[in-house]
Structures are given as structure tokens and as C-alpha cells.
C-alpha positions in Angstrom: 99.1 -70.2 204.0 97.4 -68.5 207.6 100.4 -68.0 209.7 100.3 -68.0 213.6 101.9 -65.4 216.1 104.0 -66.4 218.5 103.4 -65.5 222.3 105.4 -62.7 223.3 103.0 -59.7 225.0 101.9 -57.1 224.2 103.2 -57.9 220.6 104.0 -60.8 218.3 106.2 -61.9 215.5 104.9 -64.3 213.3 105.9 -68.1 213.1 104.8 -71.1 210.8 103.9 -72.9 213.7 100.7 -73.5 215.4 99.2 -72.8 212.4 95.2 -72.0 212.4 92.0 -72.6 211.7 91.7 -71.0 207.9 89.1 -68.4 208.9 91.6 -67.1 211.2 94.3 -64.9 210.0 96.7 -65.2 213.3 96.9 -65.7 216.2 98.1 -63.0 218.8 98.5 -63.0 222.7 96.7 -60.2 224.5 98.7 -61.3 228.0 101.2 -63.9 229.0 100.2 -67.4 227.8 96.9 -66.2 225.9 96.2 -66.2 222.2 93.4 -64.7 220.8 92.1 -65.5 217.1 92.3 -62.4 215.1 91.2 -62.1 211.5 92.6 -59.7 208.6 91.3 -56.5 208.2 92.9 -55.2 205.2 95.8 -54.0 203.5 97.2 -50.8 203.2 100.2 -50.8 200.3 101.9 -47.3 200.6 103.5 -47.2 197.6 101.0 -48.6 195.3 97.9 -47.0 196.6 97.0 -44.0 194.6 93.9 -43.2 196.9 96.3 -43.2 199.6 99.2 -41.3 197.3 96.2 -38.4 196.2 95.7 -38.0 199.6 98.8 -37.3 201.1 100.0 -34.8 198.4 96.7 -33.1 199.3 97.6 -33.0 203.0 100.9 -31.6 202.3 100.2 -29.0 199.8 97.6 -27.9 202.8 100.4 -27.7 205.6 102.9 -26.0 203.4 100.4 -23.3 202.5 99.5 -22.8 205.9 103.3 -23.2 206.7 104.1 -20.2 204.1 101.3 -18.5 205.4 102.3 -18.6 208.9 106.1 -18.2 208.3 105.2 -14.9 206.6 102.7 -13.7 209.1 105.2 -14.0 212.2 108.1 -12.8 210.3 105.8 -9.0 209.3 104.6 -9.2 212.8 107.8 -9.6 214.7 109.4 -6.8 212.4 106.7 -4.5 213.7 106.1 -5.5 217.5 109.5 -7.4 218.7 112.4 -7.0 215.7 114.9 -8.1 218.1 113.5 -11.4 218.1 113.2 -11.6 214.6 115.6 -14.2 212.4 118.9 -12.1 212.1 119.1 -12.1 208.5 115.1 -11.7 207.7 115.5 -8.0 209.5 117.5 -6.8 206.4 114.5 -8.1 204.4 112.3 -6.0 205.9 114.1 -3.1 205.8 114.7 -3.1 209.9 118.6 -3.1 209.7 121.3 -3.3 206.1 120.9 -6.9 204.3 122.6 -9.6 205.0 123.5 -11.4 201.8 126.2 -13.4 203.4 124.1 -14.1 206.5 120.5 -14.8 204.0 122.6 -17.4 202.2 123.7 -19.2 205.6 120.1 -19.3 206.9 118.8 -21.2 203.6 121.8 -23.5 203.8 120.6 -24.0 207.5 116.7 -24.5 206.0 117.9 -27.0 203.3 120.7 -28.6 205.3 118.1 -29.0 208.5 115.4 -30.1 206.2 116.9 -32.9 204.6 118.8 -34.3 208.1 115.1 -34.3 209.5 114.3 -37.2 206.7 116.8 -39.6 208.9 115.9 -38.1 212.2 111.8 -39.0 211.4 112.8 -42.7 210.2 115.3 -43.4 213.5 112.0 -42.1 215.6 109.7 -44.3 213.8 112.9 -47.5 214.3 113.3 -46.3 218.0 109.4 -46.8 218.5 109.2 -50.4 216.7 112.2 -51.4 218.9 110.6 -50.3 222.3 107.7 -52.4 221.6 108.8 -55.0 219.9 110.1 -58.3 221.2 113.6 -58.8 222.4 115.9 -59.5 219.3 113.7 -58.0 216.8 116.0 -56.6 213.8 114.9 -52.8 212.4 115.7 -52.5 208.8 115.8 -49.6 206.7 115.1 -48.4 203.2 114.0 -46.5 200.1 111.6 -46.4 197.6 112.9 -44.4 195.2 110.0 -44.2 192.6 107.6 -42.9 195.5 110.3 -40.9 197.0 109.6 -42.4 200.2 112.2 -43.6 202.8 111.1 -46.2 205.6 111.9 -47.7 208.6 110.5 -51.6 209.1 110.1 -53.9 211.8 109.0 -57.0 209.4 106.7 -59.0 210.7 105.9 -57.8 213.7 102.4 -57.5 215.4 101.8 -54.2 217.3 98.4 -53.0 218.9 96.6 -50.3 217.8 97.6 -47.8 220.7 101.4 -48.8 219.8 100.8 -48.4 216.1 99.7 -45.3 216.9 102.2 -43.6 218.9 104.9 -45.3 216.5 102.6 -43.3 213.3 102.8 -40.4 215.3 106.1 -40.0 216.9 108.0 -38.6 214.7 105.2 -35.7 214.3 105.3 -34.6 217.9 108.8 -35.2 218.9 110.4 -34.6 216.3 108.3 -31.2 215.4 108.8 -30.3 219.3 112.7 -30.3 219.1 112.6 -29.1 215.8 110.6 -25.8 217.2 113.0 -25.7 220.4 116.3 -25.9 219.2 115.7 -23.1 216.4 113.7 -21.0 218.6 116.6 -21.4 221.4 119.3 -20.1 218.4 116.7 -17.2 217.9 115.4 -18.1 214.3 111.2 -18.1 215.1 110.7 -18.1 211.9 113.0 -20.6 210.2 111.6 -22.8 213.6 108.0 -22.4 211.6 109.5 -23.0 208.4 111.5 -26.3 209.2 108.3 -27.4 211.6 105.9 -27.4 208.7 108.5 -28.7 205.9 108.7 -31.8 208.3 105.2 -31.9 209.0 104.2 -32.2 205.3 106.5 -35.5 205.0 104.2 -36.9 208.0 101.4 -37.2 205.6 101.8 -40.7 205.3 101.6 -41.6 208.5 98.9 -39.6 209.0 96.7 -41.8 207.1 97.6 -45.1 208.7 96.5 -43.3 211.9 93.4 -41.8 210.0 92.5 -45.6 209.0 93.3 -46.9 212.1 91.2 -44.5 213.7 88.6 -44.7 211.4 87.6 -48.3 212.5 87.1 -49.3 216.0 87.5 -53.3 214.7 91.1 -53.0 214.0 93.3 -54.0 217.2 96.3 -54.9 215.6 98.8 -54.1 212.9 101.4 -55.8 211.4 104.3 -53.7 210.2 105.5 -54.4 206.5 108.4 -53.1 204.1 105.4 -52.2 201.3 102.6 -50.6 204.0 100.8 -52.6 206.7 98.3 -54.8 206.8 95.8 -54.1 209.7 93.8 -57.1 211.6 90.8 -57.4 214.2 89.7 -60.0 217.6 87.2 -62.8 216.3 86.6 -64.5 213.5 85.3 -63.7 210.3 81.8 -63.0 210.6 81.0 -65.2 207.5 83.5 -68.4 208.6 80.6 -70.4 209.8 78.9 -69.8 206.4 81.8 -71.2 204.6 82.2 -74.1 207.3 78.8 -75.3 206.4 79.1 -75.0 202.7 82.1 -76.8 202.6 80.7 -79.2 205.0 78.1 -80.0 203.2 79.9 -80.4 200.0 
């Protein structure tokens, strides 16, 4: 059954009531005490879509090459130009002062312990976002998919517009990345800072490609947030509604 938005600007949650025509997906206000008719789109189903699966392993094998590449090229360059502001435990690597064992193990425990807190860190970023532009009382949930090795965070049924879709999709890959980068760059580890940047980055994948879609058609001006993807809708009616009004008309 089409379902309606209620008024709340910018964004909407979606209601049974006010239900409309049945060309028209929903209804959602642009301002205080508009509605504008806006039609579906399309669907995106993250964890069924194996376009959209293919695609983001490719993007991810692509930043942790260049990630390895990179991580590798500024560790040899700071142990020939600037040692002292090389990762304490690579030096010993390199040959610039005795190994480290003790110290090597720490900084991969700090890698894998960093790494896997970043999964939770990305997810309250994404919740943080859907909260600031979502109506008052909205409830964030949170979850797993476990066969896609995906976690999530969800505001269910709300309607966002596609700048705020956006800078929800892309959040966690700025800030995120940025304080990543700061804080290990602060406790002089440039290199695990690179490392822990593009482990992070390559789990951004997915919502790179909602904003690649997004982007990718100047129609869509809405999208509706979903526990299994999104499901992305445009102003006006469906360009063939008055077809089917006259067919059925006439029937």
C-alpha cells in the first residue's frame, strides 16, 4: 500500500495516513506545512546485491593496495630523511636502531585493537548523523548482518534529502579518517596513522556507493533509510501515471 510522510522539515517519517494518489510513492514536506508528491526511484538492498557486493570488494582491495603501498613508501622514506619521526618499533625494522620485539608486538596489538574499535566508532558517526537530522523522537537502532559481514546503523523509516544522505554516507569517511590520522600522528606512529586510515577506509566502500548512486542521478532528492539498504525517491510524479490513468479509465 503507497504510504504518506508526515510533515516534519527538512525530513519525514512515514505514516499510514494521508495516504496518496497510487502513482505517488510519498509524500514529503520541502518546508513547514508543504508536501510535495515524490515518486520511487529505486531500491538499493546492500546485502543482497551482488553488483553492489562486486563492487565494493573491488574498491577495497584498491585502497588496501594503495594503503600498503603508501604505508611502505613513508615508512623507507622516513628511515632515510627524518628516522626520528619514524614509528618507534618500525626503526628496528629497518635496521636504524636494535629491534623491538616486545615494542613490534604492541604496535600490531594497537593496529588490530584500533582497527576493530573503528567498526563501532564508523556506525555511532553514521547514528549521530541520522539523529541530527531526523525528527525529534526518532529511535537509532543498531545491527549485524553476519552472512555479509556487515554491521549497520538504522534510522527506519525515515526520509532524508539527498545533501543529508550524503553527508550521513560520508561521515564517517572524513571524520572519522581525520581523527584517526591526528591522534596517531600526535602519539608519533605516521605510519600506523596510514595503516589504520586506509584499513578504515576500505570498510567505507559501502557507503561509497550509495553516494556514487546518489550522485549518479540528479532525479533522486530523497532517501529513505532502511535496515536491508535504502530505497531512494524523486519530486513529481511518474512520468507514465497519466498513461495508466487513462487506461484504467477507459477500462
Amino acid at each position: 500500500m503507497p504510504r504518506a510522510v508526515r510533515a516534519c522539515a527538512p525530513c519525514a517519517t512515514l505514516t499510514d495516513a494521508e495516504v496518496p494518489p497510487p502513482h505517488i510513492i510519498a509524500q514529503v514536506p520541502v518546508r513547514a506545512g508543504t508536501l510535495v508528491d515524490m515518486r520511487r526511484i529505486g531500491d538499493i538492498h546492500t546485502f543482497e546485491d551482488r553488483a553492489l557486493q562486486r563492487w565494493m570488494t573491488r574498491a577495497s582491495f584498491a585502497v588496501l593496495g594503495a594503503t600498503a603501498a603508501l604505508s611502505v613508501g613513508l615508512m623507507v622514506a622516513l628511515g632515510a630523511c627524518a628516522p626520528e619521526a619514524l614509528d618507534r618499533p618500525l626503526a628496528g625494522v629497518l635496521g636504524i636502531r636494535p629491534m623491538d620485539w616486545f615494542g613490534m608486538c604492541g604496535w600490531f596489538a594497537a593496529f588490530a585493537a584500533v582497527t576493530f574499535a573503528l567498526l563501532a566508532v564508523h556506525e555511532l558517526v553514521h547514528a549521530a548523523l541520522f539523529k541530527l537530522f531526523a525528527p525529534r523522537g526518532v529511535h537509532i537502532t543498531f545491527g549485524a548482518n553476519w552472512k555479509a559481514g556487515m554491521l549497520y546503523a538504522c534510522a527506519e523509516g525515515v526520509v532524508y534529502t539527498r545533501r543529508q544522505y550524503l553527508v550521513i554516507a560520508l561521515g564517517p569517511s572524513v571524520a572519522v579518517t581525520a581523527a584517526v590520522l591526528i591522534g596517531a600522528i600526535a602519539a608519533g606512529c605516521p605510519v600506523l596513522a596510514v595503516g589504520l586510515a586506509g584499513v578504515h577506509l576500505c570498510g567505507c566502500t559501502g557507503d561509497w556507493y550509495y553516494v556514487r548512486t546518489i550522485l549518479s542521478d540528479p532525479a533522486i532528492t530523497h532517501c529513505e533509510d532502511t535496515t536491508w539498504g535504502m530505497r531512494l525517491f524523486g519530486a513529481g510524479e511518474d512520468p507514465g501515471a497519466d498513461d495508466v490513468d487513462d487506461r484504467e479509465a477507459a477500462a
